[in-house]
N, C-alpha and C positions, 0 to 999 in steps of 0.2 A: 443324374446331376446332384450334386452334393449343393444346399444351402449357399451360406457367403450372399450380395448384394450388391447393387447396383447403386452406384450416383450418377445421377443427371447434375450435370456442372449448369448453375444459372448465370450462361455466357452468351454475349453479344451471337457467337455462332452456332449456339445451340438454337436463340430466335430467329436465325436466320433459316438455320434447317428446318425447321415449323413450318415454312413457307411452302417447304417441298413437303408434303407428307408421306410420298411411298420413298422417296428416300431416308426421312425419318423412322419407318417402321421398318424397313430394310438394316439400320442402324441397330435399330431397339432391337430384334430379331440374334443379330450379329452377337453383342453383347449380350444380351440375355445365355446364348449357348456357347460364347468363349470360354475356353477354358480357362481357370485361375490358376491353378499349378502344373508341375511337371510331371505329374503320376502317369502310372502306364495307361491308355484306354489304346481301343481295338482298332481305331479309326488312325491310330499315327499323328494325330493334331499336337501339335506344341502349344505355348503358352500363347493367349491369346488370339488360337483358332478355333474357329467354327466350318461345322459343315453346314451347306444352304444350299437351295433350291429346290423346293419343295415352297415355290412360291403362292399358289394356290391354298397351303394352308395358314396365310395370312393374308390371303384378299388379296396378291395384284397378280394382274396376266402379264402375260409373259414380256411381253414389249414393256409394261411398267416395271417391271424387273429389272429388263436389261438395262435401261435408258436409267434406275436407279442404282444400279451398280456401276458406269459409266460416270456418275455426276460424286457419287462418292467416293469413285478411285480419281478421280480430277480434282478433288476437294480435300484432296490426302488424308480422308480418314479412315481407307480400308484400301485394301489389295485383296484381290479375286487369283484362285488359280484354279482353273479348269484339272477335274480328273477323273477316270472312269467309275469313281464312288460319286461324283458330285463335287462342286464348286465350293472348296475351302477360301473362307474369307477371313481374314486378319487384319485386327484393328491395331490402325498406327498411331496414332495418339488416343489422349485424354480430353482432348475441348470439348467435347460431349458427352461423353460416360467415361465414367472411373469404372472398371469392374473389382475392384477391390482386390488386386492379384496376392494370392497367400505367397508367404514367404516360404522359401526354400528349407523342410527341417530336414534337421542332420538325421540319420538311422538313428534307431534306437537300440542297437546293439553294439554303440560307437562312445560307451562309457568308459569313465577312469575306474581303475579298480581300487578297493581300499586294502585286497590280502595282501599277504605279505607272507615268504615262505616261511617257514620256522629255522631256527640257528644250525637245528643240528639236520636239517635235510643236505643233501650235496647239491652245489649248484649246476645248473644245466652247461654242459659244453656243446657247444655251437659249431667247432669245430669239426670237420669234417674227419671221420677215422680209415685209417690203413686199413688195407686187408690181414694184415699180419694183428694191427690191437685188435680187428674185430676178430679175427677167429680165438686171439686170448681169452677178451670175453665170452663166448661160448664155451671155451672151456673149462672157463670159475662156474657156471651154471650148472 
């Protein structure tokens, strides 16, 4: 995991989530390991997915799991898909955590150039050559 941060938005439905706490920590959990960019990783996750269940190593059993993945796919702030790595969850809004998603940069091999040929070089033809100019050419060589 690379750096970048979380905000917790202080909203009406952020106190309401408080209410629930393993839904809460199910949330926190989510965001903390979504992804912020589109870079390649091993796992196939897009932006704003996370792999989860590995509930246990945040405190809730398995019924408190489900029954919180349940109330936050009903509460539209996450979608669950089951897969043989494990339950990729994707957050759909912002009313609760901003993950700060990094913006898209361009390659860095996708510069203007400043050269410029010299006068006396010949310019490229792009044209595509006969069999009869190419074998001329080979034989000025």
């Amino acid at each position: 995991m690379n750096g970048g941060f979380l905000k917790l938005q202080r909203s009406r439905e952020a106190f309401e989530l408080l209410k629930d706490p393993h839904a809460f920590v199910l949330l926190t959990i989510i965001a903390l390991r979504a992804r912020r960019t589109t870079e390649f990783n091993i796992h196939g996750l897009g932006l704003r997915q996370a792999l989860i269940g590995d509930f246990a190593n945040y405190g809730l059993t398995e019924r408190q799991y489900r029954t919180a993945k349940r109330r936050l796919t009903r509460w539209g702030l996450a979608v669950f898909k089951g897969t043989p790595r494990g339950t990729i969850a994707t957050l759909c809004d912002t009313r609760i955590y901003d993950i700060n998603e990094a913006p898209a940069q361009p390659p860095d091999n996708h510069q203007a150039t400043t050269w410029q040929p010299p006068d006396d070089e010949q310019a490229t033809d792009r044209r595509r050559l006969t069999i009869k100019e190419r074998m001329e050419r080979m034989r000025r060589i």
